[in-house]
Structure formats: structure tokens, C-alpha cells
C-alpha positions in Angstrom: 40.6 14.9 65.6 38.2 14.9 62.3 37.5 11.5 60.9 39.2 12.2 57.3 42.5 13.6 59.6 42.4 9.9 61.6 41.4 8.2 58.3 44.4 9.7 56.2 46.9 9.3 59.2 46.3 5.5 59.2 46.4 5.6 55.8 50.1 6.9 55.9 51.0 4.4 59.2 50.3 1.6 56.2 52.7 2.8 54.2 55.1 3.5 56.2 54.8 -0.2 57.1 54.9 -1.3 53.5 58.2 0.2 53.0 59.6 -2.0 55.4 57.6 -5.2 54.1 59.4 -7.1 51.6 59.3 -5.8 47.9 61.1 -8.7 46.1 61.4 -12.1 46.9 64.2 -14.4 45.7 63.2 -18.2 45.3 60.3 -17.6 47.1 62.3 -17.6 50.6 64.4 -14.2 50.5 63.0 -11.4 50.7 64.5 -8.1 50.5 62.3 -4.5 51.7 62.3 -1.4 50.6 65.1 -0.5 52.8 67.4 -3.4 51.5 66.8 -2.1 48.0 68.0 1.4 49.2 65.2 3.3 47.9 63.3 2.8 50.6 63.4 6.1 52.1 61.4 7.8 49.5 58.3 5.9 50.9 58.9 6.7 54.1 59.5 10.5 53.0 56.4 10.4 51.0 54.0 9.2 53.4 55.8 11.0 56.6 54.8 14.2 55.1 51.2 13.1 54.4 51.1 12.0 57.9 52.5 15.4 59.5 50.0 17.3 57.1 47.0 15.2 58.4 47.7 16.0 61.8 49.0 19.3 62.0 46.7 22.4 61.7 43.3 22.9 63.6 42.7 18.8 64.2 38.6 19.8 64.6 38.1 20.4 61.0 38.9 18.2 57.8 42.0 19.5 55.6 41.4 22.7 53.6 41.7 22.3 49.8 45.4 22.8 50.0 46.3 20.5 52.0 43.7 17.8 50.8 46.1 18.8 47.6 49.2 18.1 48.5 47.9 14.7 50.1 46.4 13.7 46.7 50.0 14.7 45.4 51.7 12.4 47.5 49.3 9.7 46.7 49.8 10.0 43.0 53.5 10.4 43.8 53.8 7.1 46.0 51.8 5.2 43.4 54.2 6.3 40.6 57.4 5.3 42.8 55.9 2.1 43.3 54.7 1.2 39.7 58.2 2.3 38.7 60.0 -0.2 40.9 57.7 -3.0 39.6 58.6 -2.1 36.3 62.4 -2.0 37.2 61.9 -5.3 38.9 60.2 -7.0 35.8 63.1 -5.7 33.5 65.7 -6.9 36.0 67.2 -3.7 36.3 66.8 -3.3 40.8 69.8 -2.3 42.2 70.8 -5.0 44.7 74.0 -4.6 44.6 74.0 -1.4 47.1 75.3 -2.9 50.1 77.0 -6.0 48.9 80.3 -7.1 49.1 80.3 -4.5 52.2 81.7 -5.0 55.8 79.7 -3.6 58.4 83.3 -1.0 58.7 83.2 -0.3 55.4 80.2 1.6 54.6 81.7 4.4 52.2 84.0 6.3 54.4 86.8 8.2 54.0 89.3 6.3 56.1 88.5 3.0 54.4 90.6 1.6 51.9 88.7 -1.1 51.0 85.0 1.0 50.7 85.5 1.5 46.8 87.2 -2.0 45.8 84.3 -3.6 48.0 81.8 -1.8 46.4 82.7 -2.1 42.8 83.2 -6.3 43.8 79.7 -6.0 45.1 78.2 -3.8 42.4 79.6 -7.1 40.4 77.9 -9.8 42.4 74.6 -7.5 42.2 75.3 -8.4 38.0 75.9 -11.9 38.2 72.6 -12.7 40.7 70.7 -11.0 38.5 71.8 -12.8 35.5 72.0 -16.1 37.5 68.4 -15.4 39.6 66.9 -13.0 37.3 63.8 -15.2 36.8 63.5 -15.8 40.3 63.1 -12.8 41.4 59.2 -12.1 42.4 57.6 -9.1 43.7 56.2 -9.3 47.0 53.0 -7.8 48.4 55.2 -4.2 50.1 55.0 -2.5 46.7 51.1 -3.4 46.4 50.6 -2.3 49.8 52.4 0.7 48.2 50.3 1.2 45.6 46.7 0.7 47.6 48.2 3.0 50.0 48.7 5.6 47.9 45.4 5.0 46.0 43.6 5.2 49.0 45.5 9.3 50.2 44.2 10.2 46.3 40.8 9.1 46.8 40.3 10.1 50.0 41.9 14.3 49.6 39.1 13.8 46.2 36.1 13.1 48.4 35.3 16.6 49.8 32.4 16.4 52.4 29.4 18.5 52.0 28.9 20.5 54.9 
């Protein structure tokens, strides 16, 4: 496999990983992942697809311009996700409040009678540790790793080498 494929694919194992690294911490103890959040998928999604771009096609050669594209894409794509999570974090406006107040039964289906009372009581608690934690909420090093990660797809579908 060409370097820039092996370089890009490790680049996209690394973010994979930071979506399951902690994005917020809570007193300094808790800390909750991309996953937790529930918005977690989107990093997995994004760098997923960079991953099966970089390795599929003739592995010899480094990626064509459109491909080398559509890996920039999701670089500047992953980075934006990431800066706009930090900036929802800052505000106090992340959604923790997803899987609260939820039974491991209860997860939204249809036979459930408690799945809507449980989740507005847990969209509720979501309210009230925000307003009572709000300022102890800290971001964690999964979004930088985000971030970097993505930095590093753009840069590297930029550099073309000269043949």
C-alpha cells in the first residue's frame, strides 16, 4: 500500500478512537465520550468513510485528486463538528440528557409505557445538571484529538507529491 494510503488510514484509526475518548468531563472525574453525548456517530461516520476511501482503489498508487478531495472534505467536516461541540459545550447547551432517566428496557420502544414519561423526566435532570454543574463541565482532550485528526486528513489530501 502507498505511504499517503497507510498515512491517511492511521490518520482515520485516531479518530475513530477520539470519538470514543472522553469529550466532557464533569468535576474533573466523569467523563462522558462522544458516544454518551449521542453525537458520537457522526465521527465515526466521518472518519469511516475516509478510511474506506484510503484503502480502497488500486492500493500501489496515492489517491487521485478526487478522492484526495473528498478526504480534505471530511477533514474540514470533522473539524467543524468538533469546533461546534466545543462551542455548544462552552455555552452549556450539550445534550446530556439523551439517555437519562432511562432503564436499560426502556430505550424508546413501542411497547413501553414508561419510554416517553422517562425520557421527558430525564430530558429534566439533563436541565437541572446543567444549571447545577454548568461551570464544571470541562472539555476533555476526544474533541482535540478530533480536531488534530481532522487537521491532519486536510493537510495531508493538500500535499500532492511530485512525481
Amino acid at each position: 500500500m502507498h505511504k499517503q494510503r497507510i498515512w491517511i488510514a492511521a490518520i482515520c484509526g485516531v479518530g475513530l478512537i477520539a470519538a470514543l475518548m472522553p469529550w466532557v468531563t464533569v468535576m474533573g472525574m466523569i467523563g462522558m465520550s462522544g458516544m454518551d453525548l449521542g453525537q458520537g456517530w457522526v465521527v465515526l461516520a466521518l472518519f469511516g468513510v475516509a478510511a474506506a476511501v484510503a484503502v480502497t482503489g488500486s492500493r500501489g498508487y496515492p489517491l487521485d485528486d478526487a478522492r484526495r478531495g473528498v478526504v480534505g472534505v471530511i477533514g474540514v467536516g470533522a473539524v467543524g463538528f468538533a469546533i461546534w461541540k466545543i462551542i455548544e459545550i462552552r455555552n452549556g447547551e450539550i445534550e446530556i440528557d439523551s439517555m437519562m432517566g432511562r432503564g436499560p428496557g426502556d430505550a424508546g420502544t413501542a411497547g413501553s409505557q414508561s419510554a416517553d414519561g422517562m425520557g421527558e423526566l430525564g430530558r429534566e435532570m439533563g436541565k437541572g445538571m446543567l444549571k447545577m454543574f454548568g461551570e464544571l463541565f470541562e472539555l476533555s482532550f476526544g474533541l482535540y484529538l478530533v480536531i488534530a485528526a481532522g487537521l491532519a486528513l486536510g493537510i495531508i489530501a493538500a500535499v500532492k507529491k511530485r512525481a
